[in-house]
N, C-alpha and C positions, 0 to 999 in steps of 0.2 A: 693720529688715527689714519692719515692719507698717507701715514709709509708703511702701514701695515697692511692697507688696501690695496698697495704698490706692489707691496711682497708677493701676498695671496692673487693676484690677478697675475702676475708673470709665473708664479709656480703653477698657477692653473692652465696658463700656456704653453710652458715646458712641457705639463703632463701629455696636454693633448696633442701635441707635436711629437711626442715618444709615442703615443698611440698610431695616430697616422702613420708613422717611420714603422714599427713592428705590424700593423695591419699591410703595407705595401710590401715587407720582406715575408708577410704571410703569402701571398696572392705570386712572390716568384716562386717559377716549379723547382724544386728540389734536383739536385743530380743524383740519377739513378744510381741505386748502388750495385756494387762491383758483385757480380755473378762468382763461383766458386774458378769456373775456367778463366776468365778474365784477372783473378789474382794471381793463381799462380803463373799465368803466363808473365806478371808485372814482375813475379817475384824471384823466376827459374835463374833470369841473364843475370840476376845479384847472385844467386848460389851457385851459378857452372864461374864466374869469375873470380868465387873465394875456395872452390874445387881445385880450383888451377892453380891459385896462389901458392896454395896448400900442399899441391905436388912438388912446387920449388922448396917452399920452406922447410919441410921435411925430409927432403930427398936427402936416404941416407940416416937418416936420423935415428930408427931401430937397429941399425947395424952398428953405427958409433956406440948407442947406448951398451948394446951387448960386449963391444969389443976395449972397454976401458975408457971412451971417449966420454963419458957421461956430461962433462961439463959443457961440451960443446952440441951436443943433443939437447942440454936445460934450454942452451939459447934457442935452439931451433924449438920445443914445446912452447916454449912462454909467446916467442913470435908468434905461430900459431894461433895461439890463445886471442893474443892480441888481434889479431887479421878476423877471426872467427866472429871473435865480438862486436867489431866494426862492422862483419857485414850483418848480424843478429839488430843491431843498432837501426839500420839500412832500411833491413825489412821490416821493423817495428812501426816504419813511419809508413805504409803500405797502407793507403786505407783497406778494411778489412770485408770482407761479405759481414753483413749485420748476424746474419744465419748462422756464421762460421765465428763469431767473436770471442764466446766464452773458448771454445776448442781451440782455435788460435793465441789467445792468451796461454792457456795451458803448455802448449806446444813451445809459446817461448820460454816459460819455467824451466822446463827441460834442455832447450838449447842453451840458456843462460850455465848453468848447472854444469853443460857438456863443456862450455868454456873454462868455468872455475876449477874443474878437474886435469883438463887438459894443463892448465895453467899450476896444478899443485903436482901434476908429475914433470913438468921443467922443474920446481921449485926442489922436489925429490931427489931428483938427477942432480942437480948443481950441489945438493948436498952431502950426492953418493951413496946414496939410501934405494940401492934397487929393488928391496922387497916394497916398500912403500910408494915408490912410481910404477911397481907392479899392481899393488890395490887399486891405485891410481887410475890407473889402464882399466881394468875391472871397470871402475862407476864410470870412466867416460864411457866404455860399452853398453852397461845397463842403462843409462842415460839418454844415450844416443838408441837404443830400443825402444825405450819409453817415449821418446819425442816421434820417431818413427811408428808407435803403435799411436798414438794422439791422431798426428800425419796421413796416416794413411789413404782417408777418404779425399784426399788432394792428389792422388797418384804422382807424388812427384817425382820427380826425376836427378838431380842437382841438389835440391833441399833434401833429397833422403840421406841419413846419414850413414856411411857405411865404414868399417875397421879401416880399408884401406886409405881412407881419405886424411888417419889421422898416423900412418906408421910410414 
């Protein structure tokens, strides 16, 4: 009977010692959360960096595609792709305005989506299939509209997404 009494007296101390511990994490102040301006300013220097990448990776890459080079334009989309999604990756870990969370969520559906597309007209090309990285080309547009209409009340600059960033 004295090691069940042994039991019940230390689980009764444990409890209240997890009590004390989450009442003292109650009583610190919280970190305010991040305003709409204060994200994107966290989130712009990640998107003018994969702006840029994007310029290198590409450069050239709609003129191969058109002019017989196709296989060498797949490598330069799927790069892309890749680069895109890493930085999609980046800014996911953003903490987010509470305000802005469901929209932001939403908004990376679309960027996700604008990767996968991006990524299925390298796949197109490699396989010489130019009406089909034509459709391609299509959803990464509509895509990149749809994340851009989501986007908008962020006015951004870098995160918006526009044609030439991906030709």
């Amino acid at each position: 009977m004295r090691g069940v009494l042994a039991i019940a007296a230390a689980a009764a101390a444990a409890v209240a010692s997890l009590s004390l511990a989450a009442a003292a994490a109650a009583e610190e102040p919280a970190a305010a959360p991040l305003t709409r301006a204060e994200y994107v300013a966290q989130i712009e220097p990640i998107c003018q960096a994969n702006t840029e990448a994007n310029a290198t990776i590409l450069k050239n890459a709609k003129f191969r595609a058109q002019h017989g080079k196709m296989k060498e334009a797949a490598k330069q989309f799927i790069h892309a792709a890749a680069a895109f999604g890493a930085t999609v990756k980046k800014i996911a870990v953003v903490p987010r305005p509470p305000a802005d969370d469901a929209r932001l969520l939403k908004w990376f559906k679309f960027l996700e989506i604008v990767r996968k597309d991006l990524h299925e007209i390298g796949t197109a090309l490699r396989e010489e299939d130019k009406i089909r990285a034509a459709h391609e080309g299509i959803r990464v547009q509509r895509s990149s509209n749809a994340a851009n209409n989501v986007g908008f009340v962020f006015q951004f600059h870098y995160c918006r997404l526009t044609p030439s960033r991906f030709s």
